[in-house]
C-alpha positions as CSV (number, residue, x, y, z in Angstrom):
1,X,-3.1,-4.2,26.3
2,X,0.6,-3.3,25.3
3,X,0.6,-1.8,21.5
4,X,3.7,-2.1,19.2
5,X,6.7,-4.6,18.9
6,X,6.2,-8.6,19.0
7,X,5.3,-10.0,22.1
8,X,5.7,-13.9,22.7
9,X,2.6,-15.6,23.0
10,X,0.5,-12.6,22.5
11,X,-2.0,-12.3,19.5
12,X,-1.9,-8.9,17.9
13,X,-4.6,-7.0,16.5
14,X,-3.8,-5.6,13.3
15,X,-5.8,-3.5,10.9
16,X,-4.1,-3.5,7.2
17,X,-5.4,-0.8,4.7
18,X,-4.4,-0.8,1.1
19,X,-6.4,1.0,-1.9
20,X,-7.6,-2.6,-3.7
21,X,-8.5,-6.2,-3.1
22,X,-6.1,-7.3,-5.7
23,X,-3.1,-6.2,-3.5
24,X,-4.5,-8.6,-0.8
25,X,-4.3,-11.7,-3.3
26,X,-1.1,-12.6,-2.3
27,X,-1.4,-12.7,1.1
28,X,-5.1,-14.4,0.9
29,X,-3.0,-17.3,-0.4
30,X,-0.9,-17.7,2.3
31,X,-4.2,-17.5,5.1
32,X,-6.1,-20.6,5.8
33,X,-9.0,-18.5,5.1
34,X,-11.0,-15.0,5.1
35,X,-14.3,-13.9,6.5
36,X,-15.8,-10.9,5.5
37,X,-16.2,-8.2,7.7
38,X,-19.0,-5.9,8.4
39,X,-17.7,-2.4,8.3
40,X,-18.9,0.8,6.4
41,X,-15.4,0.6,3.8
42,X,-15.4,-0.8,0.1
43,X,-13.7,-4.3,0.8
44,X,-12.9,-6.1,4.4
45,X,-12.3,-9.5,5.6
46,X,-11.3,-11.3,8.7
47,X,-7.8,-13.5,8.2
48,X,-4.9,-14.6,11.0
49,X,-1.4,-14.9,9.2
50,X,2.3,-14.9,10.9
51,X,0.4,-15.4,14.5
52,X,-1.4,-12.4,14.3
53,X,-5.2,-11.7,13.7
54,X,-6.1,-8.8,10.7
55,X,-8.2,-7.2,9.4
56,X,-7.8,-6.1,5.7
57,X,-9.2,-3.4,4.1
58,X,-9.5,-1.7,0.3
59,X,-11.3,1.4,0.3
60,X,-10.0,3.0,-2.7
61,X,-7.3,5.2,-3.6
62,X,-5.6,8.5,-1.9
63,X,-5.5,9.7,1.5
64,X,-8.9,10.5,2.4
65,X,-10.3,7.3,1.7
66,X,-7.2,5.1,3.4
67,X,-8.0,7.6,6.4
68,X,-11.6,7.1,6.6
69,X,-10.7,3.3,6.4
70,X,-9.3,3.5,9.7
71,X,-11.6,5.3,11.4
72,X,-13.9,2.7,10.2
73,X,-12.4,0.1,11.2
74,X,-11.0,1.1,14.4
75,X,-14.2,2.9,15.9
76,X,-16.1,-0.7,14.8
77,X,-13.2,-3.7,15.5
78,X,-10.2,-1.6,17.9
79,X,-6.7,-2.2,17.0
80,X,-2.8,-2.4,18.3
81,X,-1.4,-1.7,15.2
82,X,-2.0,0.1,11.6
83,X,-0.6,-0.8,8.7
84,X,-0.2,1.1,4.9
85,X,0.1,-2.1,2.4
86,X,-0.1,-2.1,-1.3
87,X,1.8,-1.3,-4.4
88,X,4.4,1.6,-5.0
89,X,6.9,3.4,-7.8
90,X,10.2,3.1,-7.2
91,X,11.9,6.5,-6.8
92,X,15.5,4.9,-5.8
93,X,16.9,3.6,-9.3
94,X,18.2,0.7,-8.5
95,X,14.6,-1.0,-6.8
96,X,13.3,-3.6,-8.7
97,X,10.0,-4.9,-10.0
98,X,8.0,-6.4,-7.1
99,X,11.0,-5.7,-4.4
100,X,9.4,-5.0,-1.0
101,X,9.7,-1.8,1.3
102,X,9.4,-1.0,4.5
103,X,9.3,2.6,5.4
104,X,11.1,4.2,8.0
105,X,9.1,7.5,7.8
106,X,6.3,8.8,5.4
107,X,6.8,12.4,3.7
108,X,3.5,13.9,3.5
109,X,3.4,17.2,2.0
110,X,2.2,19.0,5.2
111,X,4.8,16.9,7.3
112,X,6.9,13.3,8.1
113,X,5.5,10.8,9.8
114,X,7.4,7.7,11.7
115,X,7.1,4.5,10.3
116,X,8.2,1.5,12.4
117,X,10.5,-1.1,11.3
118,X,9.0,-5.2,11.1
119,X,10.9,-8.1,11.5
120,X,11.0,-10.7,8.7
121,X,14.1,-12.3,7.4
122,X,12.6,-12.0,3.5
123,X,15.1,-9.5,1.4
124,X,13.6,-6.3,1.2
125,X,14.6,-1.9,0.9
126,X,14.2,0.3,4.2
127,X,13.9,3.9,3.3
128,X,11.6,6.6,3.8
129,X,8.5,6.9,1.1
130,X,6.5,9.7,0.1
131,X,2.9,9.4,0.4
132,X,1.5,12.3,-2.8
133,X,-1.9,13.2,-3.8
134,X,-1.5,12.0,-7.6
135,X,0.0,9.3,-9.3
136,X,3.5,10.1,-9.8
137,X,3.9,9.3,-13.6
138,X,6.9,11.1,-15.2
139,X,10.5,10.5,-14.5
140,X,11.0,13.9,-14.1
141,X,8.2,13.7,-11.2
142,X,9.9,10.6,-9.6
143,X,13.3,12.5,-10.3
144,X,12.2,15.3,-7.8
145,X,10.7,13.4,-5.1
146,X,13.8,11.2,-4.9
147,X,15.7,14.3,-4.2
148,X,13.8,14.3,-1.2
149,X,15.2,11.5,0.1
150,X,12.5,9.3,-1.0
151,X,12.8,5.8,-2.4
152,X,9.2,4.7,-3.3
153,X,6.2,7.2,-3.6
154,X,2.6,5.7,-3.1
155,X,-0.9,7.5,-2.3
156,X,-2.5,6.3,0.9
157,X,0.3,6.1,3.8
158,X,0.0,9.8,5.1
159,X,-3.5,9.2,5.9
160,X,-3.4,5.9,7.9
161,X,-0.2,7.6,9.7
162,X,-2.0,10.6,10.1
163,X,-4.8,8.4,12.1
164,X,-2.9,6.4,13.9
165,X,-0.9,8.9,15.4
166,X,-4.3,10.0,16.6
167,X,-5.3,7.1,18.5
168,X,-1.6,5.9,19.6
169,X,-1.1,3.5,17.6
170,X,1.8,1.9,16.4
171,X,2.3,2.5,12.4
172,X,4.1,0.2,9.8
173,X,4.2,0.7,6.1
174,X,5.0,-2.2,4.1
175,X,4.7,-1.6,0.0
176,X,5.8,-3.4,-3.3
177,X,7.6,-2.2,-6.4
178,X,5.0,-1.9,-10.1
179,X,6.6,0.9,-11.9
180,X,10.3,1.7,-12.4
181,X,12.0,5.0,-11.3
182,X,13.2,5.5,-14.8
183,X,10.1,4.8,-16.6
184,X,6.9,7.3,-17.2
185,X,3.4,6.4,-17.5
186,X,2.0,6.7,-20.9
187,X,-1.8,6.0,-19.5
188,X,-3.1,8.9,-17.6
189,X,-4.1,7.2,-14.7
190,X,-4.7,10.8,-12.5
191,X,-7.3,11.5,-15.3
192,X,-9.6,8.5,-14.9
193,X,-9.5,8.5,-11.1
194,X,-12.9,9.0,-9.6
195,X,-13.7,11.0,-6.4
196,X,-14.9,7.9,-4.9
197,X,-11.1,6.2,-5.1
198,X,-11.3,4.1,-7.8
199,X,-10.3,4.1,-11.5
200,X,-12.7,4.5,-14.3
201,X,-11.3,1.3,-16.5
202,X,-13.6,2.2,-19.6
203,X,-11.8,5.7,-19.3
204,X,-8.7,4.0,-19.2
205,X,-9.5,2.2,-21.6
206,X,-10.2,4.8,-24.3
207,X,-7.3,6.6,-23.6
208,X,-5.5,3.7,-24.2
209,X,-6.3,2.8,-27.6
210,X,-5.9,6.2,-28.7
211,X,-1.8,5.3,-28.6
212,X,-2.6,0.9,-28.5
213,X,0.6,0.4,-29.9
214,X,2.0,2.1,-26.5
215,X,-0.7,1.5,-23.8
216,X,-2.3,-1.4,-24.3
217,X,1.4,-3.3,-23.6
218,X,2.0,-0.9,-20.5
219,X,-1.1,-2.2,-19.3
220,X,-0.2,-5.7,-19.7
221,X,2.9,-5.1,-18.1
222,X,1.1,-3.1,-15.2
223,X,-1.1,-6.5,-14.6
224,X,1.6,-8.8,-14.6
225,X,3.7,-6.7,-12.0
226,X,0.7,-6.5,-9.7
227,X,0.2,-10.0,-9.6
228,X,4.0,-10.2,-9.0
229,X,4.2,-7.6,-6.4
230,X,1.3,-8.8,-4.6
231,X,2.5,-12.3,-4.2
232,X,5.7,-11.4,-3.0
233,X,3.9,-8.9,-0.2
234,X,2.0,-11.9,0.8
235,X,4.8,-14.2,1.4
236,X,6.7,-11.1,3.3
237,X,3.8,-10.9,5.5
238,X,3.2,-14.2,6.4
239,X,6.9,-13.8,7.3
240,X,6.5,-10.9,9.2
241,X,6.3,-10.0,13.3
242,X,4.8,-6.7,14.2
């Protein structure tokens, strides 16, 4: 079977990794419906969108976990395509809350990796994105990895690059905007994540109402630009030819 671009009339196989259900809730809305999928990962199910078939996965947050994703998936179900999904910061200044990005390549600290381009006539930012091992909270932080030549910074994309360029597959990185390049973080989300890839909420949480008058609003705010951002990613992708 051919892998990468969009052939007429052919079904493509594509295997969509993002660190949490709730980035998927968008694009859930736009399926005619999901079927969960046996796999050794966190979160899977079974959906067709846009003419292709998918399979979408949450398996927590950072590389190794987005990696072992694949291999799950791909060892299990085969693939002709990978691709990185979920939310971002915005490094460039002038991105906006829930504004879509496609990456063109993926700085990893070790190396770049190529990202391919989609086609989909919905606005979005082309630009390369660095994939880090912590969340980038300070401005300062989001100040030097712009100088990179970064415009959004996210957690997971090395890895699923890293294993797709291992079993030739095509790779395509498609993220939305929940943080500002000229905001910091108040809540100290690097602190409460959990070797298994997930946030400790009660630890959160705590932290948070040590300063309420500061995080508990930044947490609102956080909420209501997720659910933004992941609507907007699911009408992209149900736009979108791989």
């Amino acid at each position: 079977m051919a892998r990468g671009g969009s052939d007429a009339g052919r079904v493509m196989r594509l295997l969509v990794v993002a660190s949490e259900p709730r980035e998927f809730s968008g694009l859930l809305a736009q399926t005619a419906g999901a079927e969960k999928a046996a796999l050794a990962v966190d979160w899977a199910r079974r959906v067709r969108f846009g003419g292709h078939e998918a399979v979408l996965i949450a398996n927590g947050i950072g590389r190794e976990r987005a990696a072992a994703a694949v291999d799950a998936a791909c060892e299990a179900l085969g693939a002709d395509a990978v691709v990185s999904t979920g939310f971002c910061g915005a490094l460039a200044p002038e991105l906006g809350v829930a504004e879509v990005v496609v990456a063109t390549e993926i700085e990893a600290p070790e190396r770049r990796y190529t990202a391919r381009p989609v086609e989909c006539g919905r606005a979005h930012r082309s630009g390369m994105v660095c994939s880090v091992d912590r969340v980038a909270r300070t401005v300062r932080e989001k100040q030097r990895l712009h100088a990179t030549g970064g415009i959004a910074v996210e957690m997971e994309a090395a890895g699923i690059a890293e294993r797709a360029e291992m079993r030739g597959l095509p790779f395509y990185c498609v993220r939305a905007v929940t943080d500002l390049a000229g905001e910091s973080l108040a809540n100290d989300f690097n602190a409460a994540l959990r070797s298994n890839g997930h946030f400790d909420t009660m630890r959160i949480l705590r932290g948070a109402f040590r300063q309420p008058w500061v995080c508990v609003p930044e947490l609102i705010r956080l909420r209501e630009r997720c659910v933004r951002a992941a609507d907007t990613l699911g009408e992209f992708f149900a736009d979108c030819r791989f």
